[in-house]
Structures are given as C-alpha cells and as structure tokens.
C-alpha positions in Angstrom: 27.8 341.1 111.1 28.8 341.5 114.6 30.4 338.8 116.3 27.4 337.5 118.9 25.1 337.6 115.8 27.3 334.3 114.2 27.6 332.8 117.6 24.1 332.5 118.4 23.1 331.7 114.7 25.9 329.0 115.1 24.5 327.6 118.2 21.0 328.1 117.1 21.7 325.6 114.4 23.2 323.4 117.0 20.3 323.4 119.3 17.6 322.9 116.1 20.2 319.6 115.0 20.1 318.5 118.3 16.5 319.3 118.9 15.8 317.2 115.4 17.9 314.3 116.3 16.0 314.0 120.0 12.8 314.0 118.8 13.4 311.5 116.2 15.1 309.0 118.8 12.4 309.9 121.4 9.6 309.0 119.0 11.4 305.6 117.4 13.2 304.5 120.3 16.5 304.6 118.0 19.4 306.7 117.8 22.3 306.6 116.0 25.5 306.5 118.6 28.8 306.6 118.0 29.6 302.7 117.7 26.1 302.1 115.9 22.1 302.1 116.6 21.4 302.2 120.4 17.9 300.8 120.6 15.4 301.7 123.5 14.4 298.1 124.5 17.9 296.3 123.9 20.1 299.0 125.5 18.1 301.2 127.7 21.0 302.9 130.1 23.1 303.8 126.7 19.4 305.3 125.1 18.8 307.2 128.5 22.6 307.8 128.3 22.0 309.0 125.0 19.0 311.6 125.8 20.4 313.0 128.9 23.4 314.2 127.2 21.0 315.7 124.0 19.4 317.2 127.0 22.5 318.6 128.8 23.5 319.8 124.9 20.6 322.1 123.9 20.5 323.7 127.9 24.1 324.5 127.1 23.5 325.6 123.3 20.5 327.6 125.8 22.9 329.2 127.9 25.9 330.5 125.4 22.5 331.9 123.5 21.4 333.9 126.4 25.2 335.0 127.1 25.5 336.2 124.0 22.8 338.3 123.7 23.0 339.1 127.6 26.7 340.4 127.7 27.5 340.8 123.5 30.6 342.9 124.9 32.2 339.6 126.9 32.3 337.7 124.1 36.4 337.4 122.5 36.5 339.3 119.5 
C-alpha cells in the first residue's frame, strides 16, 4: 500500500469521527469538551467555540485529503 493511500484512509477516519461527533452535538446541543459537557444553553461561546473548531477540523482533514491525492509524489516517504 502506497503511502497517500494510509494518509487519506487515516484522515478519512478523522473527518467521519469528527463528522460523527458534530452531528451528535449539533442535534443535542451537548458535547463532550475537554474539562466536561459544554451545553448549548448554559455555555453558548464555548458550544460555538466547540463547532467552529469541528468545523476548521474536517476542512483541514478536507484539504490534506485533496493534497494527497492531488500531489501523491510531495508527500514524505
């Protein structure tokens, strides 16, 4: 197996977590954070907080993806 196929099987994994983990908090207005549940109506700047970044992840998750299939030969072997 080449070395872009692991990298964009690894960050396709990341993206569906992350994708998973979104949705839930977007539907239940709960996510799990780092020091505990952040909860939609109690703590909105740490939920929105909490969404951008999921947000910012799978657009980066995005944009290895497309490198690697893009430009296989850039990647470090």
């Amino acid at each position: 197996m080449q070395r872009s196929h692991a990298i964009i099987l690894l960050f396709l994994a990341l993206a569906a977590l992350q994708g998973a983990l979104l949705t839930i908090a977007l539907r239940t207005g709960r996510a799990r954070g780092r020091y505990g549940t952040i909860i939609r109506e109690k703590q909105p700047r740490r939920f929105s907080r909490y969404v951008y970044s999921a947000y910012v992840m799978l657009l980066l998750c995005a944009g290895v993806i497309l490198w690697a299939l893009i430009s296989p030969t850039s990647l470090p072997r």
